[in-house]
mmJSON file of the N, C-alpha and C atoms, coordinates in Angstrom:
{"data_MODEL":{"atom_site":{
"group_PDB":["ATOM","ATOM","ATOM","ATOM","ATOM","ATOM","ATOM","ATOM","ATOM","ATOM","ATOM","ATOM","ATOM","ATOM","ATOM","ATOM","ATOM","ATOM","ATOM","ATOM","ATOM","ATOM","ATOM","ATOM","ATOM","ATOM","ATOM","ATOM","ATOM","ATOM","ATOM","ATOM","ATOM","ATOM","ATOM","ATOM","ATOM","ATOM","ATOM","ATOM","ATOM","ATOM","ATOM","ATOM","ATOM","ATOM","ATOM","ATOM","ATOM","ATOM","ATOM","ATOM","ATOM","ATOM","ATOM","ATOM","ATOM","ATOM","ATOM","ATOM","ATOM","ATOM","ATOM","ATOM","ATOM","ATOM","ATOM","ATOM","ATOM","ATOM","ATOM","ATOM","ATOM","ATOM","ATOM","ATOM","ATOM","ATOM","ATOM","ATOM","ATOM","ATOM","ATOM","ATOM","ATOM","ATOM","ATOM","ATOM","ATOM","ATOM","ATOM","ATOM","ATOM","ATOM","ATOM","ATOM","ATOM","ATOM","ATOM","ATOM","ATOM","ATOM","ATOM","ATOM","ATOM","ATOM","ATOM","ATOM","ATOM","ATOM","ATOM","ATOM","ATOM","ATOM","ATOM","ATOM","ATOM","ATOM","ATOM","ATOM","ATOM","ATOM","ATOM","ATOM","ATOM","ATOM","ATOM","ATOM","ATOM","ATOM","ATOM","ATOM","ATOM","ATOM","ATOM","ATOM","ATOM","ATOM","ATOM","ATOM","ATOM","ATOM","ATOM","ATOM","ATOM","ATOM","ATOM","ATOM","ATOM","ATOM","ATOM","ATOM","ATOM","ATOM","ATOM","ATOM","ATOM","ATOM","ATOM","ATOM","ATOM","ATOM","ATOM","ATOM","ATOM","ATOM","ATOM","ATOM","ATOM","ATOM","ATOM","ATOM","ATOM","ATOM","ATOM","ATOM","ATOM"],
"id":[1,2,3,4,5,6,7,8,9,10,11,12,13,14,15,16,17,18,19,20,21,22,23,24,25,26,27,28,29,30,31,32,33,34,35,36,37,38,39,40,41,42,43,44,45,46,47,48,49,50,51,52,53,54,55,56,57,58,59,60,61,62,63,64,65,66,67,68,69,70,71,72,73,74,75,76,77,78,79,80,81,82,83,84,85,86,87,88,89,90,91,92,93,94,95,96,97,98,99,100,101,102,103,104,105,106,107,108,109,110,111,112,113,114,115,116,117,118,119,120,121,122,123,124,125,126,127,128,129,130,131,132,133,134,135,136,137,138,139,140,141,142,143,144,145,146,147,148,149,150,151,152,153,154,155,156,157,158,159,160,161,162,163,164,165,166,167,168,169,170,171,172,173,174,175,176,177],
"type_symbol":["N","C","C","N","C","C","N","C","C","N","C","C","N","C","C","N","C","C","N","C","C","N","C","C","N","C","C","N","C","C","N","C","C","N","C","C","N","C","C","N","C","C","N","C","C","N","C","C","N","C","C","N","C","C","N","C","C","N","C","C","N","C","C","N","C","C","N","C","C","N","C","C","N","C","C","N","C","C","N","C","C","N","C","C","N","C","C","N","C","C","N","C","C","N","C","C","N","C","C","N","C","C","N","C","C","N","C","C","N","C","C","N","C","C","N","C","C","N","C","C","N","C","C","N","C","C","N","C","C","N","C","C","N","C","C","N","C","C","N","C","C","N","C","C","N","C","C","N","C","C","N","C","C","N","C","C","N","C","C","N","C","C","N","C","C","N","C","C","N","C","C","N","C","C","N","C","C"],
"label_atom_id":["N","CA","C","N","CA","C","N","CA","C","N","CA","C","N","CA","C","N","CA","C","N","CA","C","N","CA","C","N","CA","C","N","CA","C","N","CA","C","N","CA","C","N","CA","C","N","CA","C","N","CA","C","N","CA","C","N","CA","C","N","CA","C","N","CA","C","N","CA","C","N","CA","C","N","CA","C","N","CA","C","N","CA","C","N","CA","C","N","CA","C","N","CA","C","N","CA","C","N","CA","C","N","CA","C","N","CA","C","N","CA","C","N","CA","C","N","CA","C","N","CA","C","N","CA","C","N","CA","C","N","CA","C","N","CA","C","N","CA","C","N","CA","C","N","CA","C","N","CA","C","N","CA","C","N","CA","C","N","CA","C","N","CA","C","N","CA","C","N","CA","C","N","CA","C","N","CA","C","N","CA","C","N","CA","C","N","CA","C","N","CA","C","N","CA","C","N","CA","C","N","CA","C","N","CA","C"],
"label_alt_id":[null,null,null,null,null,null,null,null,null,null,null,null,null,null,null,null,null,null,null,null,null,null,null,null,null,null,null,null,null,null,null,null,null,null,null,null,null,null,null,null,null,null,null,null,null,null,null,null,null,null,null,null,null,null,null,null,null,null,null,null,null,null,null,null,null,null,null,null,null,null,null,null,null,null,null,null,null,null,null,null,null,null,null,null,null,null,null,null,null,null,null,null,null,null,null,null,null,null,null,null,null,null,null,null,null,null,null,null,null,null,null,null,null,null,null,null,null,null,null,null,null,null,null,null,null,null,null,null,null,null,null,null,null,null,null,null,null,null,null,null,null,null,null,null,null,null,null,null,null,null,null,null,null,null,null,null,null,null,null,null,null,null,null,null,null,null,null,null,null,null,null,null,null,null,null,null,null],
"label_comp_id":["UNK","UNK","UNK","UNK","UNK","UNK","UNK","UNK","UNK","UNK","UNK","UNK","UNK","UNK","UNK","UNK","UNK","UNK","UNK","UNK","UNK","UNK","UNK","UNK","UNK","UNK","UNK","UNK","UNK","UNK","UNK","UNK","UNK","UNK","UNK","UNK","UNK","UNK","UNK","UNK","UNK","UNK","UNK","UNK","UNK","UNK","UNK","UNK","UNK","UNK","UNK","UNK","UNK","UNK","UNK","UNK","UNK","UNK","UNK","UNK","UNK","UNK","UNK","UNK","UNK","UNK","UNK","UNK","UNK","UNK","UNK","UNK","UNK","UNK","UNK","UNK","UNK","UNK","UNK","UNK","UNK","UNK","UNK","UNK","UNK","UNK","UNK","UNK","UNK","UNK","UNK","UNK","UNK","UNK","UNK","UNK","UNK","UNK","UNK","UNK","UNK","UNK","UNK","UNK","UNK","UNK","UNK","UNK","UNK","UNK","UNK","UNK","UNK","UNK","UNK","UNK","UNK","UNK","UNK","UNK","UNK","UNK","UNK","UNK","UNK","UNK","UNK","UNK","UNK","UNK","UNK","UNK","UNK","UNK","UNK","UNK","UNK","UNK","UNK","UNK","UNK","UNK","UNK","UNK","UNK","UNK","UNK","UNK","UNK","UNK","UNK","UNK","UNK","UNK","UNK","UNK","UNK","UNK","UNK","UNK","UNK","UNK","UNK","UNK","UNK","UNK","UNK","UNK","UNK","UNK","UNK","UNK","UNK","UNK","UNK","UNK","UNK"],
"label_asym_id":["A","A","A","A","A","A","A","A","A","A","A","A","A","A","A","A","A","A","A","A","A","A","A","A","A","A","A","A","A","A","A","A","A","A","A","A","A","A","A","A","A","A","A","A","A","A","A","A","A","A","A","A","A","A","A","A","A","A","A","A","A","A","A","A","A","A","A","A","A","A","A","A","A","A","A","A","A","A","A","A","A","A","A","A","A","A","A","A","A","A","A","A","A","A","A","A","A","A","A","A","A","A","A","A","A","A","A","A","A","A","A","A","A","A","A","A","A","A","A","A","A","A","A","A","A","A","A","A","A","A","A","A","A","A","A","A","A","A","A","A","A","A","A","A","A","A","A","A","A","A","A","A","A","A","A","A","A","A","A","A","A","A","A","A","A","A","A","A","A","A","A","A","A","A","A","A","A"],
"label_entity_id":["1","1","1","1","1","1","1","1","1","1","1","1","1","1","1","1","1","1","1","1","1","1","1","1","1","1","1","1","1","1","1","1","1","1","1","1","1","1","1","1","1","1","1","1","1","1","1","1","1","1","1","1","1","1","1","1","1","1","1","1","1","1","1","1","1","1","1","1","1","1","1","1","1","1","1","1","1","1","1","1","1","1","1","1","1","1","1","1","1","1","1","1","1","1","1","1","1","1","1","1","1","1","1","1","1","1","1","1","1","1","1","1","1","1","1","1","1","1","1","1","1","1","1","1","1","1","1","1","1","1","1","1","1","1","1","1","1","1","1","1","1","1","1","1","1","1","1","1","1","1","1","1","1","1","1","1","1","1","1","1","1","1","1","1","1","1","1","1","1","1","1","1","1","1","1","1","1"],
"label_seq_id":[1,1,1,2,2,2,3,3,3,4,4,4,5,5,5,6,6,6,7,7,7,8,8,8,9,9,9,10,10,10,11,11,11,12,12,12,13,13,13,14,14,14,15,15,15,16,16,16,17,17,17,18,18,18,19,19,19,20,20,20,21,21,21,22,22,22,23,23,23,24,24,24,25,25,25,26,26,26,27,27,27,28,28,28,29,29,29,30,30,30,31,31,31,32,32,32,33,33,33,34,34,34,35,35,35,36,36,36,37,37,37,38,38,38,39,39,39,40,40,40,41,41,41,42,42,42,43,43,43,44,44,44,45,45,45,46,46,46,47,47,47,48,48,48,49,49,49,50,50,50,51,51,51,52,52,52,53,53,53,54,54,54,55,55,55,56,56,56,57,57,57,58,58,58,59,59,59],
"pdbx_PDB_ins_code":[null,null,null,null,null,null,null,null,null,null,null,null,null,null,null,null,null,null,null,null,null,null,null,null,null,null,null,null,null,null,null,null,null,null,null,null,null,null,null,null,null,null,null,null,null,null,null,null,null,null,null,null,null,null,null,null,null,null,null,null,null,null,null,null,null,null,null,null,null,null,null,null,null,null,null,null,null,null,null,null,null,null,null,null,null,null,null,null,null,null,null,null,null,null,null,null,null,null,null,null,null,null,null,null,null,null,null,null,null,null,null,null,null,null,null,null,null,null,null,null,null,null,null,null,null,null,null,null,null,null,null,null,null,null,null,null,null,null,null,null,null,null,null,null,null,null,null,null,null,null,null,null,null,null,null,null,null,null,null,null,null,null,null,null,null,null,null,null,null,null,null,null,null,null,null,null,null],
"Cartn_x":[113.741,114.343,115.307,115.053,116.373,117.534,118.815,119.864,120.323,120.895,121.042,122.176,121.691,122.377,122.445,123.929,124.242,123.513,122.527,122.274,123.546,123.401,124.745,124.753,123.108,123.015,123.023,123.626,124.073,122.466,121.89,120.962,119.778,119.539,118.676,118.849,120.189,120.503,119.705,120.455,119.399,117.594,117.415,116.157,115.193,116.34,116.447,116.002,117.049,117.439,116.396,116.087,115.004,113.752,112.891,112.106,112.316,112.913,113.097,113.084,113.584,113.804,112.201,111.658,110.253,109.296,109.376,108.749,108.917,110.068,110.286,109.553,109.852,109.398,107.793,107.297,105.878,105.666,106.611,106.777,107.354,107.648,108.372,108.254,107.076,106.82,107.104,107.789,107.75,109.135,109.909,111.457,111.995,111.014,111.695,111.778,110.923,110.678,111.122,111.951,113.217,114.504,114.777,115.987,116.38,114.87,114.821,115.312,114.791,114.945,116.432,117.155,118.43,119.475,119.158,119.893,120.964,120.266,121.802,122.682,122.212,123.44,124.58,124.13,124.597,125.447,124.944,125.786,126.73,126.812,127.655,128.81,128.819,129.788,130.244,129.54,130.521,129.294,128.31,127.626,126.871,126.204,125.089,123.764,122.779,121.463,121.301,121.468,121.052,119.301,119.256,117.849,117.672,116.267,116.002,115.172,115.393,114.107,114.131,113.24,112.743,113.743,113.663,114.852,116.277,116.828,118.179,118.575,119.788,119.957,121.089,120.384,121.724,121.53,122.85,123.537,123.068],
"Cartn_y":[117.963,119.231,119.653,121.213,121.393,121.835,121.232,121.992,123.6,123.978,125.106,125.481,126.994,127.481,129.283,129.584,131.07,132.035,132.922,134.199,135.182,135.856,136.407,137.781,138.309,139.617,138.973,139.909,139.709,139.742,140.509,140.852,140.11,140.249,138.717,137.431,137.238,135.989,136.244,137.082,137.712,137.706,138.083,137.832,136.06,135.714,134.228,133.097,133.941,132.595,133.176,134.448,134.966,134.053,134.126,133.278,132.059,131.721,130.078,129.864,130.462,130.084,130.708,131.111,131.859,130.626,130.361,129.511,127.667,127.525,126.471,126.321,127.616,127.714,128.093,128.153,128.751,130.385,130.799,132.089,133.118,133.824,134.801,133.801,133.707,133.231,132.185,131.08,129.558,129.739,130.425,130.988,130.895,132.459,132.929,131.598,131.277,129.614,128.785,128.565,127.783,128.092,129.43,130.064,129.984,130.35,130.014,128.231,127.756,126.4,125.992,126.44,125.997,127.069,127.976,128.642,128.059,127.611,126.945,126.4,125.55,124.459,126.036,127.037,128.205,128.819,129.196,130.058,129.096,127.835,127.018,126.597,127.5,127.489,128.938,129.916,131.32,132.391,131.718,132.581,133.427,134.755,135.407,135.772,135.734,136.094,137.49,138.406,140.044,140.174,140.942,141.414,142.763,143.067,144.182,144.335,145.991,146.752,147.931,148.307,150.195,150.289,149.8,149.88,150.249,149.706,149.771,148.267,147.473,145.799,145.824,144.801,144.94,143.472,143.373,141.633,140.833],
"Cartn_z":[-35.781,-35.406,-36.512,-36.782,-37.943,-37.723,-38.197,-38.406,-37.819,-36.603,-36.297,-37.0,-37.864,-38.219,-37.778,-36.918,-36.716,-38.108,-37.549,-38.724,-38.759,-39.516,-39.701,-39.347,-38.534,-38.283,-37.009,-35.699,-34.297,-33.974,-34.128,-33.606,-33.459,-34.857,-35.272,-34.758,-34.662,-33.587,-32.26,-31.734,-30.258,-30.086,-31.332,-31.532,-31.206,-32.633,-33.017,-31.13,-30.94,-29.277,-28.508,-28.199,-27.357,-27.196,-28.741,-29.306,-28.794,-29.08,-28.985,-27.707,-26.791,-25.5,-24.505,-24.76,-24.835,-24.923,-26.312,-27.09,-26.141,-25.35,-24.747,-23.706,-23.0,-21.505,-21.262,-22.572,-22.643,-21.53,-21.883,-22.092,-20.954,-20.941,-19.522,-18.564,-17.902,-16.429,-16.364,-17.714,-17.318,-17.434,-17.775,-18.145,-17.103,-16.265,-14.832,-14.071,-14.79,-12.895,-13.404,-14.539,-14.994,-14.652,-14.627,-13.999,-12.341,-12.606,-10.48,-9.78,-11.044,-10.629,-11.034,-12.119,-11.556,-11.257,-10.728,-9.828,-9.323,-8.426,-7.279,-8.375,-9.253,-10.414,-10.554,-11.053,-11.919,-10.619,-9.766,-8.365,-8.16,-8.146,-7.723,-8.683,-9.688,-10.533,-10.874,-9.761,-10.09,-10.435,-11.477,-12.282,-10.868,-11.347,-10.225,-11.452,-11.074,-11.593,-11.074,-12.197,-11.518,-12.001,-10.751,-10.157,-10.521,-11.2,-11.363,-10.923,-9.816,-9.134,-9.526,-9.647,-9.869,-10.882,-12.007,-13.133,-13.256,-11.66,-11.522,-11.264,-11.775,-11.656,-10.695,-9.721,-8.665,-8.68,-8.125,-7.706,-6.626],
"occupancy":[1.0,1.0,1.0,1.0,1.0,1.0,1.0,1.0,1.0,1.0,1.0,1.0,1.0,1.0,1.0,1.0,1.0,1.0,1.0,1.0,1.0,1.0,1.0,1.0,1.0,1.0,1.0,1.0,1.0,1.0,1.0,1.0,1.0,1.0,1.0,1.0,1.0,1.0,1.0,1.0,1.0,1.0,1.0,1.0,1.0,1.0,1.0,1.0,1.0,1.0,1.0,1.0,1.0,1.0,1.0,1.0,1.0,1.0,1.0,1.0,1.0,1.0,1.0,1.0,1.0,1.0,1.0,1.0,1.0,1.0,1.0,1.0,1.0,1.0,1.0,1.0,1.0,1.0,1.0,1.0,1.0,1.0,1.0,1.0,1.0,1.0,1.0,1.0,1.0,1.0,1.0,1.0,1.0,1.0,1.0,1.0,1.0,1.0,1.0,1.0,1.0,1.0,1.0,1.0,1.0,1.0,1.0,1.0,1.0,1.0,1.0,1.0,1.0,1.0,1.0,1.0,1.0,1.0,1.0,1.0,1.0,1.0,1.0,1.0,1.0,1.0,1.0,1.0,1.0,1.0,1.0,1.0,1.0,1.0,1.0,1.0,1.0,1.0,1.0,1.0,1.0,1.0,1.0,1.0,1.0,1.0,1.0,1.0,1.0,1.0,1.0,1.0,1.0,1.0,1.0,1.0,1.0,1.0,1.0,1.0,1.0,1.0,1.0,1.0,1.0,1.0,1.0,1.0,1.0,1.0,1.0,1.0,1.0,1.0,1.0,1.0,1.0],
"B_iso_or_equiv":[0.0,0.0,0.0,0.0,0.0,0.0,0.0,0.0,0.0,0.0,0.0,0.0,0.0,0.0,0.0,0.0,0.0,0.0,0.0,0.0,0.0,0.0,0.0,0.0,0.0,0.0,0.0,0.0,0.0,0.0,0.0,0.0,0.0,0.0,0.0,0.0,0.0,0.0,0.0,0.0,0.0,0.0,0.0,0.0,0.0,0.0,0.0,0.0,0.0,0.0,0.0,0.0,0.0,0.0,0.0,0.0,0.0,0.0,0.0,0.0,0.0,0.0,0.0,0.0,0.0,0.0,0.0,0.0,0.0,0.0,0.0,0.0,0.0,0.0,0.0,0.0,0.0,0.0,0.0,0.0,0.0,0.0,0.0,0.0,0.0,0.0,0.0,0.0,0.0,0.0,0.0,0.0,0.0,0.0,0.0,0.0,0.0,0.0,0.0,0.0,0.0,0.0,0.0,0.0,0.0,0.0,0.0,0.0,0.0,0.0,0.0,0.0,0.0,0.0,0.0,0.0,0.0,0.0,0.0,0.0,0.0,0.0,0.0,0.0,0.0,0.0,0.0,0.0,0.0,0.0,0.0,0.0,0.0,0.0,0.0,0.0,0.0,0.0,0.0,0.0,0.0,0.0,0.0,0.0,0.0,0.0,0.0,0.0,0.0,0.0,0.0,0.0,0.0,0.0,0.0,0.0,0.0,0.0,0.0,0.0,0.0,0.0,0.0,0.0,0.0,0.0,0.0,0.0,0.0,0.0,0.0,0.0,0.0,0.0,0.0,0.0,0.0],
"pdbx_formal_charge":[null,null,null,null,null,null,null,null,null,null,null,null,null,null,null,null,null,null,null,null,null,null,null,null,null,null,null,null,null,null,null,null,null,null,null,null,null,null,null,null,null,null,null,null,null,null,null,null,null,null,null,null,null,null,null,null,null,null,null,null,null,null,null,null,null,null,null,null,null,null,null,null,null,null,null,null,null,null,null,null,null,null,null,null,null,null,null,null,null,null,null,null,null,null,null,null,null,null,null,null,null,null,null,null,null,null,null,null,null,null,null,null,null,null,null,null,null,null,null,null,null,null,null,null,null,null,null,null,null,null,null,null,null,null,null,null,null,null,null,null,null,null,null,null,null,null,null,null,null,null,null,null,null,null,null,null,null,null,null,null,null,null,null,null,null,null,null,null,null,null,null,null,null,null,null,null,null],
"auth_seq_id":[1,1,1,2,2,2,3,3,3,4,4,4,5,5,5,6,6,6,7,7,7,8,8,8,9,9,9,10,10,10,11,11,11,12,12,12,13,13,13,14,14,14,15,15,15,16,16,16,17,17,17,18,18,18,19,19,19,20,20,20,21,21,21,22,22,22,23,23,23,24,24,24,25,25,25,26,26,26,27,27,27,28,28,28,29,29,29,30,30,30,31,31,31,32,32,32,33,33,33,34,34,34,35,35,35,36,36,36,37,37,37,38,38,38,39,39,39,40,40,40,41,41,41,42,42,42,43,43,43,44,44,44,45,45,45,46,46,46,47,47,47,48,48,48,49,49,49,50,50,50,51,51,51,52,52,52,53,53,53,54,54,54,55,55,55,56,56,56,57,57,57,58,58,58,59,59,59],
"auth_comp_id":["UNK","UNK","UNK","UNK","UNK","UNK","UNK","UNK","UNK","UNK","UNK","UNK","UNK","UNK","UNK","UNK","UNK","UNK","UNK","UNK","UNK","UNK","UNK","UNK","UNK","UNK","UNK","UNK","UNK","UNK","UNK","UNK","UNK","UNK","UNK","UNK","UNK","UNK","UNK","UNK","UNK","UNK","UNK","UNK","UNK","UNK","UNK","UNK","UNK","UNK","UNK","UNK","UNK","UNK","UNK","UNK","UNK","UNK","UNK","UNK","UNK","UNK","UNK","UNK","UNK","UNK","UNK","UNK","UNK","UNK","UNK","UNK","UNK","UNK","UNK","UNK","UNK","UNK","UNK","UNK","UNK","UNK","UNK","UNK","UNK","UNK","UNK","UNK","UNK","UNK","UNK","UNK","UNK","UNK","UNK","UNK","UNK","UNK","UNK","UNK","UNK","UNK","UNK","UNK","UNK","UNK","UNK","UNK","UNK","UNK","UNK","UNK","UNK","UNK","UNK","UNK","UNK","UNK","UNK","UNK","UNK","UNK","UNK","UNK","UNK","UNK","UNK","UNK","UNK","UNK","UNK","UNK","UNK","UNK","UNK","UNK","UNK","UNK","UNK","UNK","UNK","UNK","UNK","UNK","UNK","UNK","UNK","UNK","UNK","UNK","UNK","UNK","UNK","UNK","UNK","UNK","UNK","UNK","UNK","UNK","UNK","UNK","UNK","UNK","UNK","UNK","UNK","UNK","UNK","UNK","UNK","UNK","UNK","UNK","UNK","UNK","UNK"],
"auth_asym_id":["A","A","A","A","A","A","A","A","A","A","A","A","A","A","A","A","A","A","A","A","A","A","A","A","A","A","A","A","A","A","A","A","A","A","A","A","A","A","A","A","A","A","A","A","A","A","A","A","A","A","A","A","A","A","A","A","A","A","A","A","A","A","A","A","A","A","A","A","A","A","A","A","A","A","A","A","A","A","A","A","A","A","A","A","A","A","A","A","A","A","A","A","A","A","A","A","A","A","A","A","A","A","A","A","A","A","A","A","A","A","A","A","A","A","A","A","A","A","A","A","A","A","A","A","A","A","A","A","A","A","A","A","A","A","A","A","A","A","A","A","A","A","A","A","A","A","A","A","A","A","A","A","A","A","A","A","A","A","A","A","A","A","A","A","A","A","A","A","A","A","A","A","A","A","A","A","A"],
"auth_atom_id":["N","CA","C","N","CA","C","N","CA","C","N","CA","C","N","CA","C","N","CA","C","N","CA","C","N","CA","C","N","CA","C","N","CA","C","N","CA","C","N","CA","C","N","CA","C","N","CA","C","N","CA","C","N","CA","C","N","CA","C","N","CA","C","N","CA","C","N","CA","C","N","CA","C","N","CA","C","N","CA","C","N","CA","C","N","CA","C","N","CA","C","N","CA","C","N","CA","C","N","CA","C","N","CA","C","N","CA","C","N","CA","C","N","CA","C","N","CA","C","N","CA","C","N","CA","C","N","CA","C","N","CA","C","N","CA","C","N","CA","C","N","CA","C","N","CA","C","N","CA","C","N","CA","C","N","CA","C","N","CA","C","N","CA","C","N","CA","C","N","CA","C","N","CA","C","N","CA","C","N","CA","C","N","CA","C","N","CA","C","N","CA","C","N","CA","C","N","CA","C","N","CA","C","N","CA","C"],
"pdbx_PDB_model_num":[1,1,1,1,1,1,1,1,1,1,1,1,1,1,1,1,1,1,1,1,1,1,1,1,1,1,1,1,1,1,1,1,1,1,1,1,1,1,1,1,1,1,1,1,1,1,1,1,1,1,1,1,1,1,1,1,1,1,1,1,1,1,1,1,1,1,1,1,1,1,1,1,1,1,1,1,1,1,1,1,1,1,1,1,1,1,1,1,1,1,1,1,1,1,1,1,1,1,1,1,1,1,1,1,1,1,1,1,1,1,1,1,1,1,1,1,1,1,1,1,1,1,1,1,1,1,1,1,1,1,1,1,1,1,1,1,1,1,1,1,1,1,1,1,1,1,1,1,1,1,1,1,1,1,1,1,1,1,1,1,1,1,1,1,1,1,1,1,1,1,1,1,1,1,1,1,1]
}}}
């Protein structure tokens, strides 16, 4: 594994981690059902997962 190093464009970072985290979960659908799965760990420390319907995100 190599050396992580911050890019120095914000964006590209955003890009950067997107990928990668994509690339882990073998892709959207293995993501979502990674998130789903630790949910509870995350709510149980404050965090909330917002939901998007009909392209408005509610809590």
């Amino acid at each position: 594994m190599e050396e992580y190093k911050e890019l120095d464009d914000p964006v590209d970072e955003v890009y950067r981690v997107r990928l990668a985290l994509l690339e882990e979960y073998g892709g959207i659908e293995g993501y979502s059902k990674h998130l789903d799965e630790v949910r509870p760990k995350w709510e149980a420390m404050g965090f909330r997962r917002i939901e998007e319907t009909s392209g408005k995100a509610h809590l």
